[in-house]
VOGU-3710 file (C-alpha; in Angstrom, 3 decimals, decimal comma):
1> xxxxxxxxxx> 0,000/0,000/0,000  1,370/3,480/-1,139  2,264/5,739/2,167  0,101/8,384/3,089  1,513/11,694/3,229  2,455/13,846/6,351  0,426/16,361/7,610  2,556/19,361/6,422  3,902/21,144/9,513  1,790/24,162/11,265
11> xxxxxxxxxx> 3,278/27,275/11,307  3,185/29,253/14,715  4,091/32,865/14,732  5,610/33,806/18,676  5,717/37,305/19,591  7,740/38,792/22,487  10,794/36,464/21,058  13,247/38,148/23,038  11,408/37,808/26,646  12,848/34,540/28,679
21> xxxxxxxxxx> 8,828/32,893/28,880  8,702/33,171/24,594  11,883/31,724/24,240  11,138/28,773/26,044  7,795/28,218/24,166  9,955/28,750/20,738  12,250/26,035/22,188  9,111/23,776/23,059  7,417/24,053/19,559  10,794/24,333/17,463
31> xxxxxxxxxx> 10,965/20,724/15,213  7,774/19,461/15,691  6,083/22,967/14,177  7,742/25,437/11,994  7,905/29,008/13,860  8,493/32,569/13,136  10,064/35,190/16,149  9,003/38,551/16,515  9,753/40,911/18,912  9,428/44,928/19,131
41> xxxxxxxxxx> 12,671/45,203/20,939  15,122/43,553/18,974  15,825/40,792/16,712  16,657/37,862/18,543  19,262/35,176/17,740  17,427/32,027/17,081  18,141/28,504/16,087  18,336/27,557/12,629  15,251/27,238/10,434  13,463/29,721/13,038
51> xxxxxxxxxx> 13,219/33,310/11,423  13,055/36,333/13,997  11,788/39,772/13,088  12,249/42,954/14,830  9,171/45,043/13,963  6,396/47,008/16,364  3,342/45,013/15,753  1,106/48,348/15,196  2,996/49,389/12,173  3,258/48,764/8,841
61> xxxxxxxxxx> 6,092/46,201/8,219  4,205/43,569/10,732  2,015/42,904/7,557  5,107/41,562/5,529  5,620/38,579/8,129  2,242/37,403/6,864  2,992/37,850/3,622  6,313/36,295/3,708  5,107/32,942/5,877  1,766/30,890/5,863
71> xxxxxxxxxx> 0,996/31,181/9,615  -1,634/28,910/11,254  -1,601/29,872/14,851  -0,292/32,629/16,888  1,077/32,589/20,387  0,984/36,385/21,502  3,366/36,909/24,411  4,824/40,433/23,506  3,648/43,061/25,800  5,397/46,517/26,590
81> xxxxxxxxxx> 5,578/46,981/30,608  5,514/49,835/32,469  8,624/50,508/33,099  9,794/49,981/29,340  7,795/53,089/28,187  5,602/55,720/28,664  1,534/55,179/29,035  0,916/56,565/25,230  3,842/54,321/23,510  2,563/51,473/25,754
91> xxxxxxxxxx> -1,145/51,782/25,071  -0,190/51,991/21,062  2,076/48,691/21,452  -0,180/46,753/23,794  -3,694/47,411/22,763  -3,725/49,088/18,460  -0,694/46,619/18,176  -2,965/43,741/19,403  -6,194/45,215/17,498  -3,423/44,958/14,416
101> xxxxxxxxxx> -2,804/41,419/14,867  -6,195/40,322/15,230  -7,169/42,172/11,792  -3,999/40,130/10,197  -5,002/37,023/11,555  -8,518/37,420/10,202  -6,766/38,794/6,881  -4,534/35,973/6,243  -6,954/32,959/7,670  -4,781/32,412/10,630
111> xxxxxxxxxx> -7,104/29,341/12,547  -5,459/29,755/16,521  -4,893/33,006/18,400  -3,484/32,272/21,973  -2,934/35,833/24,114  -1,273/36,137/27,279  -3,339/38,828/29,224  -2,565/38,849/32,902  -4,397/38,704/36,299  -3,708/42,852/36,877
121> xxxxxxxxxx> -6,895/42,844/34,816  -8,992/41,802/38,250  -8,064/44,529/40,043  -6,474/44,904/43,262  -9,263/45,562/46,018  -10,300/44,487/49,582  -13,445/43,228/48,580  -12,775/40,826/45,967  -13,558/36,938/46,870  -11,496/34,528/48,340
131> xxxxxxxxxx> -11,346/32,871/44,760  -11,681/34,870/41,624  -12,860/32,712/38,362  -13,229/33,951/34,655  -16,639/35,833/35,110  -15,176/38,107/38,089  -15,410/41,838/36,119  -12,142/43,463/35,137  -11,889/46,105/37,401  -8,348/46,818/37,504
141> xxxxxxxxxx> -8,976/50,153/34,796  -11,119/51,523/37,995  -8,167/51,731/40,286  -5,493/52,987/37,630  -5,256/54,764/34,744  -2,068/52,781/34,214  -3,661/49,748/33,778  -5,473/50,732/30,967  -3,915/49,255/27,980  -4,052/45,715/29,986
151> xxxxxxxxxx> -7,979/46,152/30,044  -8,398/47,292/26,837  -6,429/44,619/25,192  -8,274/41,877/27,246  -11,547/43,280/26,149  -10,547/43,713/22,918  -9,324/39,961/22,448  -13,061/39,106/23,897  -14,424/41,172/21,241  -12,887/39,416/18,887
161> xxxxxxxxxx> -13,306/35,690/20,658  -17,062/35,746/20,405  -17,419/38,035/16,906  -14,804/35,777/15,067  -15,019/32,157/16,191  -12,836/30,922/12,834  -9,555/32,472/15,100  -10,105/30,202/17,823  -8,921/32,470/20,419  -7,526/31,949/24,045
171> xxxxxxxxxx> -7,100/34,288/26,704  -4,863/33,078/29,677  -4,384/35,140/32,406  -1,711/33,890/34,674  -0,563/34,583/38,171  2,614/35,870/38,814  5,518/34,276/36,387  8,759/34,055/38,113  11,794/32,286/37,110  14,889/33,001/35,781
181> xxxxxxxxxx> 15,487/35,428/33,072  11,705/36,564/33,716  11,911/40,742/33,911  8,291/41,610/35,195  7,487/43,494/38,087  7,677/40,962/40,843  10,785/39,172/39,578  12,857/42,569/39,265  11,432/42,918/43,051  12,312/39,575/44,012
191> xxxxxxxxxx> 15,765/39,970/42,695  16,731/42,673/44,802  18,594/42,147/47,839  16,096/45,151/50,028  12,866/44,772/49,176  10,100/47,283/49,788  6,629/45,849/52,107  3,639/47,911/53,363  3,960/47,881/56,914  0,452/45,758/58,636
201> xxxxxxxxxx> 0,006/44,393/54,823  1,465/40,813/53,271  -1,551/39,959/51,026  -2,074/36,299/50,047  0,132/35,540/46,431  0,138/32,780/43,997  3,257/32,199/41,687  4,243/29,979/38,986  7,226/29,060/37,824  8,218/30,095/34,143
211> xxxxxxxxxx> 8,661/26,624/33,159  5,471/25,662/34,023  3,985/28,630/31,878  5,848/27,704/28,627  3,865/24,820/29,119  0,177/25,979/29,670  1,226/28,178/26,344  2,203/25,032/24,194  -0,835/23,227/26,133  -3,551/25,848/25,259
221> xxxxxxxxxx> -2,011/26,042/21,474  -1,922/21,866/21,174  -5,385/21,345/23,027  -6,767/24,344/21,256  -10,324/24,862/23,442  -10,718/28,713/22,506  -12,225/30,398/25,943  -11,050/32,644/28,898  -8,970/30,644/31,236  -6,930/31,518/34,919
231> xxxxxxxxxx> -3,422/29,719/34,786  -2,733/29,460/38,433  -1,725/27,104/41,485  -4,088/25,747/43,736  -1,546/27,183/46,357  -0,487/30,502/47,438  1,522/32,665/50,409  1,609/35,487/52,038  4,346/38,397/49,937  6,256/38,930/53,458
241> xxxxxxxxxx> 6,734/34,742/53,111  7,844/35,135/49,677  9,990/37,810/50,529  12,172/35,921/52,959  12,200/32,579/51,407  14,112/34,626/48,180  16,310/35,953/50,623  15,593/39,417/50,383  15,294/41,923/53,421  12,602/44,090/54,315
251> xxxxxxxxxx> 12,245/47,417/54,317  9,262/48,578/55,664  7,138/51,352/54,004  4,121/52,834/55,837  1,099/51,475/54,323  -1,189/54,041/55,252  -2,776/56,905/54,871  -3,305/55,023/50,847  -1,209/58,241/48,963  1,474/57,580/51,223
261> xxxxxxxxxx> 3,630/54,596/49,990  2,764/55,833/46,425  4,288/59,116/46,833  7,564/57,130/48,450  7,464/54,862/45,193  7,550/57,941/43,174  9,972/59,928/44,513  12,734/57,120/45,068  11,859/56,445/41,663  10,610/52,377/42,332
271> xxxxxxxxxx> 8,621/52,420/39,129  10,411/49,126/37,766  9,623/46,974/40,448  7,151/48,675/42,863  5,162/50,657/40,521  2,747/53,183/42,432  -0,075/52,115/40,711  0,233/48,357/41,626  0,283/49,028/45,476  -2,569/47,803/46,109
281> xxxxxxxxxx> -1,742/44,459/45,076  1,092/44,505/47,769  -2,217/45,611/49,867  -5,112/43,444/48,766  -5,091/39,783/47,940  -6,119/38,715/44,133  -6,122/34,865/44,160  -6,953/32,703/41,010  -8,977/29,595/40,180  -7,322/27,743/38,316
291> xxxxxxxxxx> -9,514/24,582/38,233  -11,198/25,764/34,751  -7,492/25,753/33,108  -6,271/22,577/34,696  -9,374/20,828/34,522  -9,914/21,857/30,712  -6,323/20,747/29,930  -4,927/18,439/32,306  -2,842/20,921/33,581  -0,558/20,844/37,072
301> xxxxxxxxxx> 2,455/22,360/37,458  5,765/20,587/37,967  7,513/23,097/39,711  6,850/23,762/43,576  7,048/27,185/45,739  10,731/26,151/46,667  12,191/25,523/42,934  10,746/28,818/42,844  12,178/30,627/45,534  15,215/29,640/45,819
311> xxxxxxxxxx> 16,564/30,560/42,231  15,942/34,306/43,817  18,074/32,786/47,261  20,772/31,017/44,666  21,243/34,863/42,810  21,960/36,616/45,571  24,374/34,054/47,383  26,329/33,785/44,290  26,150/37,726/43,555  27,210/38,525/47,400
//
């Protein structure tokens, strides 16, 4: 009997190549699918057979990626933090540089779109739940302006999950991602030897490890069950905890009257890893369900609070 031929090989499109969480899902998808790296930053140095772009995703030259490469699914990691730019550059990268993508996928007949939102979106307050699932309201846009462009992108990629089924969309929003080369908020925090905490405040946390996100990314892409889904442990602990067990000290920053540790954020100039506008999530707790993620895809995490931690307690010990 004459052999049946292969199944050619998908073609996944990763943005945010040059962040340490899109690397390793290039790594994890690299031979079995064809993929393509982009990344507003730079271009990054890839292994053969992967092409990497640098290009901003609102502006013109992201079209010729499409046009260059038949691309069946999209893993959309790239995001511009705070601390990388100001609000209007950050707004135009996060949310018309998502709205961009989405029109290109619809364009070019792309059939997956998975996004990496993030739980921010919740909003940081003293009367959410004890558990917040998928249908809590985003109300992080009500506490900050700065949050903003994370709202808007999330409710864009909604938009476009219900209006366009053909894209098969995901939305994850994850917990916080630490690990090593991460360079978010809490892991430039983390990292430091002196760590800032609100004094009669050490809100309830959840954390996974980076690893363990690459793999809820390749999961979601492989499983492909378009929806809104929480990527989180069924675990947590209080930030003070955290603090210590990544070896950091304390240094303690009055919590109240609410302007106050703000204004001390601003003025030592803290915005890369305690942001004024996120204090109240070093104030409030904002814990996940995860159940609808794990349950969905058989998903658990492999790595533990302690491989977590003590990459954070390794750094400094070899950096003393």
């Amino acid at each position: 009997m004459p052999k049946t031929a292969a199944a050619p090989k998908k073609t996944v499109l990763v943005t945010g190549a040059a962040g340490s969480l899109a690397r390793r899902v290039i790594a994890r998808l690299h031979g079995k699918y064809n993929v393509v790296a982009v990344d507003f930053r730079r271009k990054v140095e890839t292994d053969a057979g992967v092409p990497s772009y640098r290009v901003e995703t609102y502006k013109r030259g992201f079209e010729d990626i499409f046009r260059a490469h038949r691309i069946d699914a999209v893993v959309h990691i790239g995001r511009m933090f705070a601390h990388e730019s100001d609000r209007d550059r950050r707004y135009n990268a996060n949310v018309l540089g998502t709205k961009k993508l989405l029109e290109l996928c619809r364009k070019y007949g792309v059939q997956q779109v998975i996004i990496h939102s993030t739980y921010f979106v919740y909003g940081a307050s003293a009367y959410n739940p004890a558990l917040l699932d998928e249908d809590a309201p985003l109300k992080a846009s009500e506490v900050t302006q700065d949050l903003v462009d994370s709202v808007e992108l999330e409710s864009l990629a909604q938009i476009y999950l219900w209006k366009y089924p053909e894209l098969h969309i995901t939305i994850l929003r994850p917990c916080n991602v630490l690990g090593p080369g991460v360079q978010n908020t809490m892991s430039l925090l983390l990292s430091r030897p002196l760590v800032p905490v609100l004094v009669g405040f050490s809100p309830l946390m959840q954390f996974l490890h980076v690893d363990d996100m690459a793999d809820a990314l390749v999961l979601a892409f492989e499983k492909n069950q378009p929806g809104i889904y929480n990527v989180a442990p069924d675990d947590w602990v209080a930030y003070q905890v955290a603090v210590e067990q990544c070896g950091c000290r304390k240094l303690p920053v009055l919590g109240i009257p609410p302007a106050l540790p703000k204004m001390v954020s601003s003025l030592l100039n803290w915005n890369a890893f305690f942001p004024p506008y996120l204090i109240n999530y070093f104030k409030y707790p904002v814990i996940l369900d995860g159940a609808l993620f794990a349950r969905t895809f058989g998903f658990r995490p492999r790595r533990n609070f302690n491989d977590i931690f003590s990459y954070y307690r390794k750094s400094k010990l070899m950096n003393a």
